[in-house]
C-alpha positions as CSV (number, residue, x, y, z in Angstrom):
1,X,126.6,81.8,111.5
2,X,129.7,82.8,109.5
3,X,132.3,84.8,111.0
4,X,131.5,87.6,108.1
5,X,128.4,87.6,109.4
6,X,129.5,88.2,113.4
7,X,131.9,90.6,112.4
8,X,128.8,92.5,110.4
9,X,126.7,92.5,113.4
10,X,129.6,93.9,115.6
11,X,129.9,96.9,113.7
12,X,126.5,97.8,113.2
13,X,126.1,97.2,116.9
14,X,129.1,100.1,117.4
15,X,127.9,102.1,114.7
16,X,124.7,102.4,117.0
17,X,126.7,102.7,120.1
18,X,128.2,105.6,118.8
19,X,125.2,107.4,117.7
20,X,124.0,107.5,121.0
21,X,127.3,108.6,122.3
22,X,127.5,111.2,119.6
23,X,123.7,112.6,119.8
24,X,122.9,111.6,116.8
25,X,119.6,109.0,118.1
26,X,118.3,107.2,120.9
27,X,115.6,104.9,121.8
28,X,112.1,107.3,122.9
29,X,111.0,106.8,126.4
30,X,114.4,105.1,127.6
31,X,113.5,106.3,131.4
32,X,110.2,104.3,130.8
33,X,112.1,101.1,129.6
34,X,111.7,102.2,126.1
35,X,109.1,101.3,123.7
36,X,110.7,99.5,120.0
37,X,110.4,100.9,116.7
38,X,110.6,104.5,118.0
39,X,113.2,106.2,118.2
40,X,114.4,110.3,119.4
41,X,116.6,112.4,117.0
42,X,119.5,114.0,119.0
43,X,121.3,117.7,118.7
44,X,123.5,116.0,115.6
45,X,120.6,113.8,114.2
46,X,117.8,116.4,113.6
47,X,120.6,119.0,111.9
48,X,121.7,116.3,109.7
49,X,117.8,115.5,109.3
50,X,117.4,118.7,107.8
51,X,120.3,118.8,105.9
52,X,118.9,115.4,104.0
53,X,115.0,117.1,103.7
54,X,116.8,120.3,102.6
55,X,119.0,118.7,100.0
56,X,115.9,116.4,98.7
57,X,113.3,119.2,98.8
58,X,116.7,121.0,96.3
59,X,117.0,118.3,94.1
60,X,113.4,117.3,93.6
61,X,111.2,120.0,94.3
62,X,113.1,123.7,93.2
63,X,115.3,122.3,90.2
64,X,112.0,121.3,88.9
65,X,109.2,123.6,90.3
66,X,107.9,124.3,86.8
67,X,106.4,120.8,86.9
68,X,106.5,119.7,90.9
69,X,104.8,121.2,93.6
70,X,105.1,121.0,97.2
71,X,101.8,120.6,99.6
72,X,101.1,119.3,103.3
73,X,98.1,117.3,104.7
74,X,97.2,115.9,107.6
75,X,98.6,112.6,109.6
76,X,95.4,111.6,110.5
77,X,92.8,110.8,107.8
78,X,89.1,109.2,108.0
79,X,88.5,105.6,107.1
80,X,86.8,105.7,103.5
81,X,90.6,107.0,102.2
82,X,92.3,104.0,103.1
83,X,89.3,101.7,102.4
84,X,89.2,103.0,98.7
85,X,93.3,102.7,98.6
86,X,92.9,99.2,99.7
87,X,95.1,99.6,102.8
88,X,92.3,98.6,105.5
89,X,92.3,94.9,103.3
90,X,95.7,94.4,102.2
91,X,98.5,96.6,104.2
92,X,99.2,93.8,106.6
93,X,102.0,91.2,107.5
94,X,101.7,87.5,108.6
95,X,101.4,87.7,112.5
96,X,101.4,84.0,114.7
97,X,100.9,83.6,118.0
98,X,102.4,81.4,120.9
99,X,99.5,79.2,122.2
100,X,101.5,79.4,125.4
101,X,102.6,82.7,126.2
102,X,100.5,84.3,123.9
103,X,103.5,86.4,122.5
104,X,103.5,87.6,118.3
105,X,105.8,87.2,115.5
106,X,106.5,88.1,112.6
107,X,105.8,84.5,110.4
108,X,107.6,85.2,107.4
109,X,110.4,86.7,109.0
110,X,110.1,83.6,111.9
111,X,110.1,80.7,109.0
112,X,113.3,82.7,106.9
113,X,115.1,82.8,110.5
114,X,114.9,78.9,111.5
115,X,114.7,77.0,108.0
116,X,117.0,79.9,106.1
117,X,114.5,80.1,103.4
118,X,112.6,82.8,101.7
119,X,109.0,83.1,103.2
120,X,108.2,86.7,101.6
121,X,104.7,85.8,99.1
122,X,104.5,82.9,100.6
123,X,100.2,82.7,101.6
124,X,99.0,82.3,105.0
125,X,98.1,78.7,104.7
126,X,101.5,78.2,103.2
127,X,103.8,79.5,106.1
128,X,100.9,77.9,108.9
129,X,101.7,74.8,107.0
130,X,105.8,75.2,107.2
131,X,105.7,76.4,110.7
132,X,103.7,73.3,111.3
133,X,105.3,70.3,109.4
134,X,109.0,71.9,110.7
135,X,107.8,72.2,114.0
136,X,108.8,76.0,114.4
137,X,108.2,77.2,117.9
138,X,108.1,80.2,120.1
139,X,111.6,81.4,120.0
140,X,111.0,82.5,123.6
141,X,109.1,80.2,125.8
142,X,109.3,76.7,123.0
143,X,105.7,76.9,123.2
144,X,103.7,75.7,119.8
145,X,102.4,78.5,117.0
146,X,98.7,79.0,116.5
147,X,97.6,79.5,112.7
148,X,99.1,82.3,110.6
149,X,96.6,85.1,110.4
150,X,97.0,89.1,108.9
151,X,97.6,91.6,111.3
152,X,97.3,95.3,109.6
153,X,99.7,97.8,110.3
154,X,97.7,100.6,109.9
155,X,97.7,102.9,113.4
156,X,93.5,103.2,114.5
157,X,92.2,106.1,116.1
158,X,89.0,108.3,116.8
159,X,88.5,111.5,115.3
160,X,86.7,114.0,117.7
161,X,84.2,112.2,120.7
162,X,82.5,109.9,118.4
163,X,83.6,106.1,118.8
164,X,81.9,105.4,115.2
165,X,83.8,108.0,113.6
166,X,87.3,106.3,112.9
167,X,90.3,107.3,111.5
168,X,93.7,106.2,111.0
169,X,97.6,107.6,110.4
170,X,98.5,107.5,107.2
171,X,101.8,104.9,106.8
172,X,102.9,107.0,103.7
173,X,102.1,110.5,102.6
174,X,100.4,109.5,99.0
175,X,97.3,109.5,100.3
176,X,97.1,113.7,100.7
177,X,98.3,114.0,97.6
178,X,96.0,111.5,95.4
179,X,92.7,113.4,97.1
180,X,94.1,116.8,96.9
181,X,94.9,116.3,93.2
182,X,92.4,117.7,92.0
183,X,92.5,121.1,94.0
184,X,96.4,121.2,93.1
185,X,95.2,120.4,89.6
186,X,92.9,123.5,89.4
187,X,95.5,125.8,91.4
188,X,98.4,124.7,88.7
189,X,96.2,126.1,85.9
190,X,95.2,122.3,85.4
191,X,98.6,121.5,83.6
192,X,100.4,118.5,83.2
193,X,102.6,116.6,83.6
194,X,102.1,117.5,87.6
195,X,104.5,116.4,90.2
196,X,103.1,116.3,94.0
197,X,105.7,116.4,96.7
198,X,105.1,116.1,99.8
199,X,107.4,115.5,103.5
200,X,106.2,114.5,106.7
201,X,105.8,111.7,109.6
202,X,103.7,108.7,108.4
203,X,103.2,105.3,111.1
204,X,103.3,101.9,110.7
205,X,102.8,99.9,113.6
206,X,105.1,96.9,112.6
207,X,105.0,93.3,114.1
208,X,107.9,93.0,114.9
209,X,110.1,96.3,114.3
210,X,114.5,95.4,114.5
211,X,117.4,96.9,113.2
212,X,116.9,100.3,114.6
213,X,116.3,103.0,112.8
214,X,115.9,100.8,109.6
215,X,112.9,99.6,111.0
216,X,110.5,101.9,112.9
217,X,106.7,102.2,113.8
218,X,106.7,106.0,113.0
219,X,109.3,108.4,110.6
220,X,109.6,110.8,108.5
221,X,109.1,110.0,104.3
222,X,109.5,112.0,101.3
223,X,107.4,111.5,98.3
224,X,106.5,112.1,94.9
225,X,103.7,111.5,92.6
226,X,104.3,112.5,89.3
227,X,100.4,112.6,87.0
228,X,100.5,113.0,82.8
229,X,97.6,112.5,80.3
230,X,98.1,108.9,79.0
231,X,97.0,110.0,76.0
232,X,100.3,112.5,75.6
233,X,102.8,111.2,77.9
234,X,105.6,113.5,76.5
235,X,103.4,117.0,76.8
236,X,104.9,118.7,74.1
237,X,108.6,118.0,74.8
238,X,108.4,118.6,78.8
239,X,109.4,115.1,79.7
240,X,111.7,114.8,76.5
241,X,113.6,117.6,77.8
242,X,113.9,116.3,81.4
243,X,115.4,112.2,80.2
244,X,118.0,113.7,77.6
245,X,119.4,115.3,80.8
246,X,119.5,111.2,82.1
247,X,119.0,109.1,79.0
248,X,122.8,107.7,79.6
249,X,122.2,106.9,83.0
250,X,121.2,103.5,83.6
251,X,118.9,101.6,86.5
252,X,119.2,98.9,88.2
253,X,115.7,97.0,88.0
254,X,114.6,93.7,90.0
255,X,110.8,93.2,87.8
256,X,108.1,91.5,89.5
257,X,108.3,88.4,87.2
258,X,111.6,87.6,87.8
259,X,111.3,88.3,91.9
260,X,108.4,85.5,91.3
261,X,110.8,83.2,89.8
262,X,113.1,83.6,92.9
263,X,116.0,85.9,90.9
264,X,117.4,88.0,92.9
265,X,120.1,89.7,91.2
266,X,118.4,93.5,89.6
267,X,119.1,93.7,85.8
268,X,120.2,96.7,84.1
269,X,118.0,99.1,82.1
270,X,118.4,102.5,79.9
271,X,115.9,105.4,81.6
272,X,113.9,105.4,78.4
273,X,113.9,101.5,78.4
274,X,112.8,101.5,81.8
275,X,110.2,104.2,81.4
């Protein structure tokens, strides 16, 4: 490891240290032992919280309220939502297991660790055979790795006394607004284009979850999806009106075809370009 690298690791680790000093965050249930991935906002961290929800719910929400709404829906949501978004079959990481001491990683992020080597897209049988042929083991006890398998992130509960009747919380707030569209569609005097915001606590129970606060099984997300008639994207002039305000700006774009040729580096793009 370089010494860039060291010196960046020192300072996160003080940046953290200070947080906690400061009251800004600290790990939940430290008098428990703690539990990672979830972590308790202090005095300072939930007023600059707010301060970053206000300034969002500003810049998103109010400057544009004649096209964006703001709604609120539940945490919890029954099983047929997320089987017809597709997250019961593919919101899931690679997971392997320690035949020995039957502890679980993360595979992809195990592989990119020991060989230095990007694992991301890589298929299950693809990483099982890696871990394999470069004899990765548990980074704890040395013990071999059973086969790769998918673990899903999604967080499984019951709703009410029924075992059959299960339900799950959501890992991002779309969800609420794609099935209340089309109530917010009728209460907006069905126009469009339609902007649904919405800002609450989503869960993902992660692997693996590091880095702090980067990485954590439950927090707060704010979201927007924006609807328009594909057959008149522009709506009369709404959405012209809205990129002249932008159409210098430009974004920095990594596409999917390039990420699948390994590139790395984003390339730039003109809002209307990109759009």
């Amino acid at each position: 490891m370089g010494s860039r690298s060291i010196a960046s690791e020192d300072r996160y680790e003080q940046v953290m240290e200070l947080a906690k000093r400061r009251g800004f965050f600290w790990p939940s249930y430290e008098i428990y032992g703690g539990v990672a991935g979830f972590y308790d906002l202090g005095p300072l961290g939930a007023r600059l919280k707010d301060k970053i929800i206000a300034l969002w719910r500003h810049y998103f929400i109010r400057s544009h309220s004649h096209i964006v709404v703001e709604i609120e829906t539940p945490v919890i949501a029954p099983a047929r939502v997320f089987e017809a978004s597709g997250h019961l079959e593919h919101f899931t990481d690679p997971i392997v297991e320690c035949l020995s001491c039957q502890r679980k990683f993360r595979a992809d992020h195990l592989i990119e660790e020991r060989l230095d080597i990007k694992a991301e897209g890589l298929s299950l049988e693809e990483m099982t055979q890696i871990i394999h042929e470069h004899d990765i083991r548990c980074p704890v006890c040395g013990g071999p790795l059973d086969e790769v398998r998918s673990f899903n992130l999604l967080f499984k509960t019951t709703i009410g006394p029924y075992s059959e009747n299960v339900g799950y919380l959501r890992p991002e707030t779309a969800q609420g607004m794609f099935v209340a569209f089309k109530r917010v569609h009728e209460v907006t005097r069905q126009r469009l284009p339609l902007g649904i915001a919405q800002i609450g606590r989503v869960a993902r129970n992660e692997i693996s979850p590091r880095q702090g606060m980067i990485r954590l099984r439950e927090f707060t997300i704010a979201e927007i999806e924006f609807f328009f008639d594909p057959e008149d994207p522009w709506h009369g002039g709404i959405l012209e009106e809205l990129l002249d305000r932008v159409s210098h700006r430009k974004l920095r774009v990594l596409r999917a075809d390039a990420k699948a040729k390994g590139i790395d580096k984003p390339e730039e793009y003109g809002v209307r370009e990109a759009i």
